[in-house]
C-alpha positions in Angstrom: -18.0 55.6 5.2 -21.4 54.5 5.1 -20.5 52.4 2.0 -18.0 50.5 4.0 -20.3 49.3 6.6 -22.6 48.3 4.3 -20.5 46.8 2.4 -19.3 45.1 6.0 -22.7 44.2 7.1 -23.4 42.7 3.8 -20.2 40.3 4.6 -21.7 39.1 8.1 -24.3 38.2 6.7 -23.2 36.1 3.6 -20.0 34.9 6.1 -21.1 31.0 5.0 -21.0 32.1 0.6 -18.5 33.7 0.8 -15.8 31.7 3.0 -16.8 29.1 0.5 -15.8 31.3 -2.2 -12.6 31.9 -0.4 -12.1 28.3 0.3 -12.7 27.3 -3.2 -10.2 29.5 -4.3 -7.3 28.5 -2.1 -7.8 25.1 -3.2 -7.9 26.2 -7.2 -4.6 28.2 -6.7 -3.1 25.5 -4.9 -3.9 23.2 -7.7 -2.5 25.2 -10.6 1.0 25.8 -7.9 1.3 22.1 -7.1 0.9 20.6 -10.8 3.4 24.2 -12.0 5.6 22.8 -9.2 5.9 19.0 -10.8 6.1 20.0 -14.4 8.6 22.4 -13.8 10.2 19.2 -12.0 9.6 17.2 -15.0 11.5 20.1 -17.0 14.6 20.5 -15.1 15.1 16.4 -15.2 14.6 16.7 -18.5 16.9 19.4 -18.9 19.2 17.5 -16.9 19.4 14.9 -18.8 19.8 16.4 -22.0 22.7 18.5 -20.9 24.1 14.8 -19.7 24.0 14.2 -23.6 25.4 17.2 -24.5 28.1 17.6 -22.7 26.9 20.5 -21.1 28.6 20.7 -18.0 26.5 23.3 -16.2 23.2 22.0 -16.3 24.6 19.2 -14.0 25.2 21.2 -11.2 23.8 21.1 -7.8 22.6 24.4 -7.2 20.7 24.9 -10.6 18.2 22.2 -9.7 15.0 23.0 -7.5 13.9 20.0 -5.4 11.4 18.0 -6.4 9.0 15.7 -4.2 10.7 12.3 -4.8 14.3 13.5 -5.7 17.2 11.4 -4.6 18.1 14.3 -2.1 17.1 15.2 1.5 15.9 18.8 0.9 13.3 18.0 -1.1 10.0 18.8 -0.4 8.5 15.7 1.7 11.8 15.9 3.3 10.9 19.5 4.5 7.3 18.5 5.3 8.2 15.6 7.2 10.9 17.4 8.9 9.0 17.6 12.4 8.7 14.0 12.7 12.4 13.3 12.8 12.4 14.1 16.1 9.7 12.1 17.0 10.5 9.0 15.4 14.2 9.5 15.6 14.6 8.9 12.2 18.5 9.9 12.6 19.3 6.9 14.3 20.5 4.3 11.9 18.7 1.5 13.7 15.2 2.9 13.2 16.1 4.1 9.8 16.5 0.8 9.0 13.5 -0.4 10.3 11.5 1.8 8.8 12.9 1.1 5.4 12.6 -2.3 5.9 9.0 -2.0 6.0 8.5 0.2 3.2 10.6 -2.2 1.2 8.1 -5.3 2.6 5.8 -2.7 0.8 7.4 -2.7 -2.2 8.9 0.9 -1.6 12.9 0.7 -2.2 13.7 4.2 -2.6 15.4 6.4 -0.3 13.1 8.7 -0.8 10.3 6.5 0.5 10.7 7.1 4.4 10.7 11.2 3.7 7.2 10.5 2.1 5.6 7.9 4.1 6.8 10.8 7.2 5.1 13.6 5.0 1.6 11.8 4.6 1.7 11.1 8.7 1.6 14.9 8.8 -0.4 15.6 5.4 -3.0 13.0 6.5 -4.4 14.5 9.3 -4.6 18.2 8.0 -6.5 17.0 4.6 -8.9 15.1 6.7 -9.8 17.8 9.3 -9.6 20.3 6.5 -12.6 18.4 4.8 -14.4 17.8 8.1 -14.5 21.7 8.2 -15.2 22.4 4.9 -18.3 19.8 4.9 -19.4 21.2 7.9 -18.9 25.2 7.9 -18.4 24.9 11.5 -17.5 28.0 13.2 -18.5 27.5 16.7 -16.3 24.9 17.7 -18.5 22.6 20.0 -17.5 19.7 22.3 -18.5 17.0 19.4 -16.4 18.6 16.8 -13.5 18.9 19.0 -13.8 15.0 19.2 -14.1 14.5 15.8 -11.3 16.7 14.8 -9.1 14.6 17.6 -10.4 11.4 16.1 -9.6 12.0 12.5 -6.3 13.3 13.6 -5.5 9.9 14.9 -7.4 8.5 11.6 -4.9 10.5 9.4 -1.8 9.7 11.4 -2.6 6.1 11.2 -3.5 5.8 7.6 0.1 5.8 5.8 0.9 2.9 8.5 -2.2 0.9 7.5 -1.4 1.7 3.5 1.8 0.0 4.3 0.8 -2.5 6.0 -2.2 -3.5 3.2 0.8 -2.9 0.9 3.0 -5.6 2.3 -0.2 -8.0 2.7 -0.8 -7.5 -0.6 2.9 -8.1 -1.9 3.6 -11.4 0.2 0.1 -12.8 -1.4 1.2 -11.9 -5.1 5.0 -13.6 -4.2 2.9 -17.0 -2.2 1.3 -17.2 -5.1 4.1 -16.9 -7.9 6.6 -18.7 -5.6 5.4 -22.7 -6.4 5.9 -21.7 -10.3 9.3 -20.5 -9.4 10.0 -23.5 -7.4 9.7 -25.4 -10.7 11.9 -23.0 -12.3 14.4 -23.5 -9.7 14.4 -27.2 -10.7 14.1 -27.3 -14.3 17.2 -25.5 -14.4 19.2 -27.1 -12.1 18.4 -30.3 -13.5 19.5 -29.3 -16.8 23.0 -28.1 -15.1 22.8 -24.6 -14.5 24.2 -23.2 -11.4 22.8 -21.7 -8.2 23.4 -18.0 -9.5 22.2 -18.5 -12.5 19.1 -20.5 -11.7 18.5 -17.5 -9.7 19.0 -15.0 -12.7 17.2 -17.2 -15.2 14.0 -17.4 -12.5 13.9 -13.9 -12.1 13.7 -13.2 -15.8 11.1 -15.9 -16.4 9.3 -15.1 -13.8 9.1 -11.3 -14.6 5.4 -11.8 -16.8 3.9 -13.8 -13.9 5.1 -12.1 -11.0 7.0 -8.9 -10.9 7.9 -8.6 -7.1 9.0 -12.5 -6.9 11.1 -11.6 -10.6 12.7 -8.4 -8.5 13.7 -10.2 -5.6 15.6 -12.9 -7.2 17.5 -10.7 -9.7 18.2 -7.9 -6.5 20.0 -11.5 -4.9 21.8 -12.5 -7.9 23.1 -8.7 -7.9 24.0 -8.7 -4.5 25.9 -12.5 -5.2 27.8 -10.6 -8.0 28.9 -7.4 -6.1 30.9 -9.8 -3.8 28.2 -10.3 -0.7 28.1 -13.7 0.3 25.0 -16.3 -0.5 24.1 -16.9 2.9 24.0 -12.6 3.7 22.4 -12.6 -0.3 19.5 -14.9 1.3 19.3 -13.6 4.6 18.6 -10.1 2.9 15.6 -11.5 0.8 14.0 -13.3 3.3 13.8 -10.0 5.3 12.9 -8.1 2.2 10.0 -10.6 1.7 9.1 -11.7 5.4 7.5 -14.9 4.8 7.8 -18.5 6.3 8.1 -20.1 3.1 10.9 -17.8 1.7 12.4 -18.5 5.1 12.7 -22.4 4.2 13.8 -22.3 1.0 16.8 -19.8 1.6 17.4 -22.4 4.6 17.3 -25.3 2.2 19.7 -23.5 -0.4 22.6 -22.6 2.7 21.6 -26.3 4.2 22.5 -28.4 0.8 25.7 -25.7 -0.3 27.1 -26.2 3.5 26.7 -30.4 3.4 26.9 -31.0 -0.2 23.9 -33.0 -0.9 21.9 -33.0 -4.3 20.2 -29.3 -4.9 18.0 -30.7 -7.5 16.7 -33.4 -5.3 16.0 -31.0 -2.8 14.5 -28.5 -4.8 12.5 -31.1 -6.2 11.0 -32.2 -2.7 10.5 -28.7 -1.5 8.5 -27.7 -4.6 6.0 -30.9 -3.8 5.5 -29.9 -0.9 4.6 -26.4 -1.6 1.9 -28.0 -4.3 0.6 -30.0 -1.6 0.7 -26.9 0.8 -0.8 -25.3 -2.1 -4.0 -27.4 -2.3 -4.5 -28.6 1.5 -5.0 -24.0 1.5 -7.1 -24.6 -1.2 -9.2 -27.4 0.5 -9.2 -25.4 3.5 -10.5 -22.3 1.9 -13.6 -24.4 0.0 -14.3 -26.6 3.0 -14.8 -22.8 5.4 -16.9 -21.9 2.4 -20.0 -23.9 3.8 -19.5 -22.2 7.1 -19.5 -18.7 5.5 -22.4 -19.0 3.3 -24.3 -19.4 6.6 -24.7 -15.8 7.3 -26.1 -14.1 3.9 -28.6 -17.0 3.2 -29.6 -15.9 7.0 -30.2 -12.2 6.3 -30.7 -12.0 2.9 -32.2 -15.3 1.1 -34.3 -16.7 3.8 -36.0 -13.7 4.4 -36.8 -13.2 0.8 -37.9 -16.9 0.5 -40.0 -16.7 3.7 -41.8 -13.8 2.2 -42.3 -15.7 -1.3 -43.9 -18.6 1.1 -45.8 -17.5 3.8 -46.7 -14.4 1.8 -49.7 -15.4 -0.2 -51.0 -17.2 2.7 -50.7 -14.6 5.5 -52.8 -12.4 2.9 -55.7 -14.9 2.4 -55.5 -15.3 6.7 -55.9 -11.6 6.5 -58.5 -11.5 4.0 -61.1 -13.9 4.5 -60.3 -15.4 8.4 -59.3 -12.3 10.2 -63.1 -10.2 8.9 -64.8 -13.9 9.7 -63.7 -14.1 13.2 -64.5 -10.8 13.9 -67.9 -11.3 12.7 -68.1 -14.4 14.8 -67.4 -12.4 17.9 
């Protein structure tokens, strides 16, 4: 008995070594289950798709496979983890399902899959950041100032997915302005030389594949749509909302505009793309001429100082040397 409570008192007061051991060791074991529970993953698709070659029938089946975290199905595990949001964000309804996977597609995320993740890090966010809070801390006391920051970096990781998307799409919509004036000349080189509208579109999207990949994705995805039967101006429509930017917006107008009254597509093309050019470099002119402006604030806090000290230095030390000792004398 008398062992026990020493060994008990000997607990209390090591609490802080020890729940670090303990810590340390959840988080090991964790570890070793999550990366077991992605290469077993790995192995059943594998599996899968060997018994695909096979002919193996049985390997195919539904209830052989485990889930796995970005699965085609809705029992995997972000879907389970995210599962309390669904509620919440009503994620059944068909409208704000397609909302939300309209911005992960802006994002670049197309899968299915996608929303059941983007849901899972809203909830995974917030735990991993409080968690590290209290593991940098070793708070056990739970003051008012911890409280706070606890609520705070809940909020933090609630908000983060959103503002990874959101970077995401910024991101994307740069890469495609930028790609999208070389496509534009694309566009009219092969019109010119008597290619068609759906194939000007498939011939730009493989050309453009090494310079841009989204721009190259979204212009094959429309010539896809074109062939399964959907109708240019719904083929358009859909990759301007994929994309979300003004000048996508205008050219898609342009192509409906010339197929509905028949005038010259090459001509057309032709204009546009000049005017993106000149777009082009008036953004460019912009950018150098704000340059000036910008440079205004580091030469403030950081060269002018240095300068200044490089100046007036030597002679504020002479001042102090000789002058200061000399008029003290004086007096």
């Amino acid at each position: 008995m008398q062992t026990i409570r020493n060994i008990y008192y000997t607990f209390l007061e090591n609490a802080d070594y020890y729940g670090i051991l303990i810590l340390m060791f959840l988080a090991i074991v964790s570890m070793i289950l999550a990366i077991a529970f992605i290469i077993r993953g790995y192995q059943n698709n594998a599996q899968k798709r060997l018994g695909k070659l096979v002919g193996n029938e049985g390997t195919s089946k539904s209830g052989a496979e485990s889930p796995r975290f970005l699965g085609p199905k809705q029992n995997t595990l972000a879907a389970r983890i995210s599962k309390p949001l669904h509620k919440l964000s009503s994620i059944d309804k068909r409208s704000v399902r397609q909302k939300m996977h309209l911005r992960l597609i802006k994002a670049g995320y197309r899968s299915d899959q996608a929303i059941y993740n983007y849901l899972a890090a809203k909830i995974l966010c917030p735990i991993i950041y409080v968690s590290i809070f209290l593991i940098s801390r070793m708070v056990y006391k739970f003051e008012t100032e911890v409280i706070l920051s606890i609520i705070v970096l809940l909020v933090l990781g609630f908000f983060t997915p959103s503002l990874w998307v959101f970077l995401m799409t910024k991101t994307r919509q740069e890469k495609i302005l930028k790609g999208l004036p070389d496509a534009m000349d694309l566009m009219v080189v092969c019109v010119e030389s008597g290619l068609g509208i759906d194939m000007t579109f498939k011939r730009v999207g493989d050309e453009m594949r090494p310079i841009c990949k989204d721009l190259s994705d979204e212009f094959t995805l429309t010539t896809l749509e074109i062939r399964a039967g959907m109708s240019r101006e719904d083929a358009y429509k859909n990759m301007n909302l994929r994309i979300g930017l003004s000048e996508i917006n205008s050219l898609m107008v342009l192509l409906s505009q010339t197929s509905h009254f028949g005038t010259s597509l090459a001509k057309a093309l032709r204009v546009h793309a000049d005017g993106m050019r000149i777009k082009r470099r008036q953004i460019a002119e912009e950018t150098a001429a704000k340059s000036s402006v910008k440079l205004v604030f580091p030469l403030v806090l950081f060269i002018f100082p240095a300068i200044f000290v490089v100046l007036v230095g030597p002679g504020a030390l002479k001042i102090i040397k000789h002058l200061l000792p000399a008029l003290g004398g004086g007096g």
